[in-house]
C-alpha positions as CSV (number, residue, x, y, z in Angstrom):
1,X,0.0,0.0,0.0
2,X,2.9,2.1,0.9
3,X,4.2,1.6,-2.8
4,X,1.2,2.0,-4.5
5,X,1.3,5.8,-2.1
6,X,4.1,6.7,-3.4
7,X,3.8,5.7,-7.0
8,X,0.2,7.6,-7.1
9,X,1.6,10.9,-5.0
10,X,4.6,10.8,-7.7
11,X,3.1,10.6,-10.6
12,X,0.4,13.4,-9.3
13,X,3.5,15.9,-8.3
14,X,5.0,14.8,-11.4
15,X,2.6,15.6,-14.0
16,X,1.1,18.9,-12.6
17,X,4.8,20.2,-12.6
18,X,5.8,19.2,-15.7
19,X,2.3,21.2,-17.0
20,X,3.2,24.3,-15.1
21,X,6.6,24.3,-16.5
22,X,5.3,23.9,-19.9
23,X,2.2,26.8,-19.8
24,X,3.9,29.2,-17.2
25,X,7.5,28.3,-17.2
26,X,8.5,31.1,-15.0
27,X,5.9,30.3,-12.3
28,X,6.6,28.7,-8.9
29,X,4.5,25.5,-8.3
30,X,2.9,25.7,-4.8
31,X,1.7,22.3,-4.8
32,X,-1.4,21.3,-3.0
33,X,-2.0,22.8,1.0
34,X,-1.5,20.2,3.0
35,X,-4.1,20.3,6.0
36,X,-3.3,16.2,7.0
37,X,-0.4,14.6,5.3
38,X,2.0,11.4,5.5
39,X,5.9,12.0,5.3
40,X,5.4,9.7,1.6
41,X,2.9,12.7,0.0
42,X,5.2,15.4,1.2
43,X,8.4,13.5,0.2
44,X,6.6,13.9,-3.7
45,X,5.4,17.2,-3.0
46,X,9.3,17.9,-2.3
47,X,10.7,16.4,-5.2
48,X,8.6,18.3,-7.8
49,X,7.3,21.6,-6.3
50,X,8.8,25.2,-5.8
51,X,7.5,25.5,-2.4
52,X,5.7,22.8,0.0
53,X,2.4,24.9,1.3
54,X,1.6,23.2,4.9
55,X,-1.7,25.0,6.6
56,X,-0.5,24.9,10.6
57,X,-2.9,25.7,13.1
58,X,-1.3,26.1,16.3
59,X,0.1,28.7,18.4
60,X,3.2,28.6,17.1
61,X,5.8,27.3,14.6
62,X,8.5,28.9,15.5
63,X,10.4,25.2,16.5
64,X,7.7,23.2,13.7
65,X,9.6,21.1,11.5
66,X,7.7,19.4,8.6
67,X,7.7,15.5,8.2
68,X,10.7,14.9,6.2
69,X,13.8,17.0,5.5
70,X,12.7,19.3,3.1
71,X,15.3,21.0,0.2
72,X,12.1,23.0,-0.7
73,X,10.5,26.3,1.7
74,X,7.6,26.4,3.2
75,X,4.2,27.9,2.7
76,X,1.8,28.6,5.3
77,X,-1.4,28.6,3.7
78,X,-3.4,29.1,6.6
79,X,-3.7,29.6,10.1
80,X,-5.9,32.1,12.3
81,X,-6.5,33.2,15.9
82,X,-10.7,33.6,17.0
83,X,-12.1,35.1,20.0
84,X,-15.6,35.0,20.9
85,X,-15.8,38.2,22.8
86,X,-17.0,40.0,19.0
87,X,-20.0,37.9,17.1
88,X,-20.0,35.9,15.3
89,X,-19.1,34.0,18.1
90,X,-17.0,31.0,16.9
91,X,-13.7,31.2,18.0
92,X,-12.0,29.2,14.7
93,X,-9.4,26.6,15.4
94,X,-7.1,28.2,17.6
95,X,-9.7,30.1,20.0
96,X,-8.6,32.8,22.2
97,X,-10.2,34.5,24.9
98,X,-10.8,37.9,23.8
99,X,-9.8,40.2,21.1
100,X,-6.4,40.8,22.9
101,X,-5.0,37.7,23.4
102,X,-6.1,37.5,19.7
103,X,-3.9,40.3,18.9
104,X,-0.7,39.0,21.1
105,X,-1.2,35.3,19.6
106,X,-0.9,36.8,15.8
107,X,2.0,38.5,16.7
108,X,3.6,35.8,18.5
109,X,2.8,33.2,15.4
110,X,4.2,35.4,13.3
111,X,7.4,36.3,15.0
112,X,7.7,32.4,15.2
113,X,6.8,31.9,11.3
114,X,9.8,34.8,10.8
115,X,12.9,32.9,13.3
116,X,11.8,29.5,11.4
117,X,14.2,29.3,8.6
118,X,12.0,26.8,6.5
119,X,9.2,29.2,6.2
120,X,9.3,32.1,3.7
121,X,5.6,33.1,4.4
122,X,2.2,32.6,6.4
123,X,-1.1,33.4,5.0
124,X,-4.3,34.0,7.7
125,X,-6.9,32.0,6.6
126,X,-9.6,34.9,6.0
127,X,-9.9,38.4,5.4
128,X,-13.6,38.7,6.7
129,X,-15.6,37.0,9.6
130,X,-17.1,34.2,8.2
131,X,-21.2,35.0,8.8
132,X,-22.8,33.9,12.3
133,X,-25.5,31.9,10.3
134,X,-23.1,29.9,9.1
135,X,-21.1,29.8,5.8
136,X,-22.7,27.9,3.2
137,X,-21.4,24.4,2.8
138,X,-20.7,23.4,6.4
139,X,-22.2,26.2,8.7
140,X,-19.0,27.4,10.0
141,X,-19.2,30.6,11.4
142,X,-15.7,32.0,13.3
143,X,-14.4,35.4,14.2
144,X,-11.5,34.8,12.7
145,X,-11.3,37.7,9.7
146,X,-9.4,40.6,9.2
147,X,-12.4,42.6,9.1
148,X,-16.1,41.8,10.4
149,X,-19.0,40.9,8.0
150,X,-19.6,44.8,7.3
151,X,-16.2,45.2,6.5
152,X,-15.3,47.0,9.8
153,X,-11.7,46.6,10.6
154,X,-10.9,44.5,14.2
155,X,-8.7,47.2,15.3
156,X,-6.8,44.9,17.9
157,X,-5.8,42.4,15.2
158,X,-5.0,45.0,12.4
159,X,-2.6,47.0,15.0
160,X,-1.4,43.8,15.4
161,X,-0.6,42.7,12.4
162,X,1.0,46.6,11.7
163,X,3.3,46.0,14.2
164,X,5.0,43.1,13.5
165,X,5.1,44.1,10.1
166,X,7.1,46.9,11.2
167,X,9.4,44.7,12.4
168,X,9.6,41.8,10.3
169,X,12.6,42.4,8.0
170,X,15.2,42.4,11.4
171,X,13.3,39.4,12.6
172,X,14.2,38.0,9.8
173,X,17.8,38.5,10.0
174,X,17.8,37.3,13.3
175,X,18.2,41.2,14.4
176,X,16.5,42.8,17.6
């Protein structure tokens, strides 16, 4: 079964990246997001794209390593902080008690995402609140946007974000 894994997530890395080299040879190939994944998908994933995309819910990554040694970066493509002090009042996947520690856990992630030295990026899941009846397919309904449903910024969170911004470059370089 282990073979048959491998052969499939092979010939699946293989084949979309020879495509994207063909139609938009100056592209990077992102792969697929892995949410779940085994160490023999990733190993494919490493062998044929530009960047291996991991979504990584947790408070931080700061000390994540993926699977397998990796000669590719990493994506984040997506992670979030909810708080159910502001509706809708589903907290997300990482909850948090309030809009504050909301604010302090971004930061944190972030400043973690920026001394990993696999990571070149990390993307937060959602720009808006999902709705508090529930987004269409599967009713999920978490304060975990950029903005609420009317588009009103979640000052806490944007200040946030602002801030370690600011200071992301010396991060980076390992600079206080």
């Amino acid at each position: 079964m282990e073979e048959y894994c491998r052969l499939t997530a092979d010939h699946c890395f293989s084949i979309c990246s020879r495509f994207l080299k063909k139609v938009a040879p100056l592209k990077l190939y992102l792969g697929c997001r892995f949410a779940e994944y085994n160490a023999i998908v990733v190993e494919a994933a490493n062998r044929y794209c530009d960047v291996v995309s991991f979504n990584l819910y947790s408070r931080t990554v700061k000390g994540w390593a993926p699977p397998i040694e990796l000669n590719r970066p990493v994506l984040i493509g997506e992670f979030h902080f909810g708080a159910p002090d502001r509706a809708p009042f589903g907290s997300g996947l990482i909850g948090t008690a309030d809009q504050q520690e909301r604010a302090s856990a971004l930061t944190s992630y972030v400043e973690g995402a920026l001394q990993n030295s696999l990571i070149v990026g990390a993307h937060w899941f959602q720009y808006r609140d999902e709705p508090a009846t529930g987004r269409p397919l599967d009713g999920e309904n978490h304060q975990v946007g950029l903005v609420d449903i009317c588009d009103t910024p979640c000052p806490e969170t944007i200040k946030a974000v602002r801030g370690v911004s600011k200071k992301m470059y010396p991060l980076r370089m390992g600079l206080k």
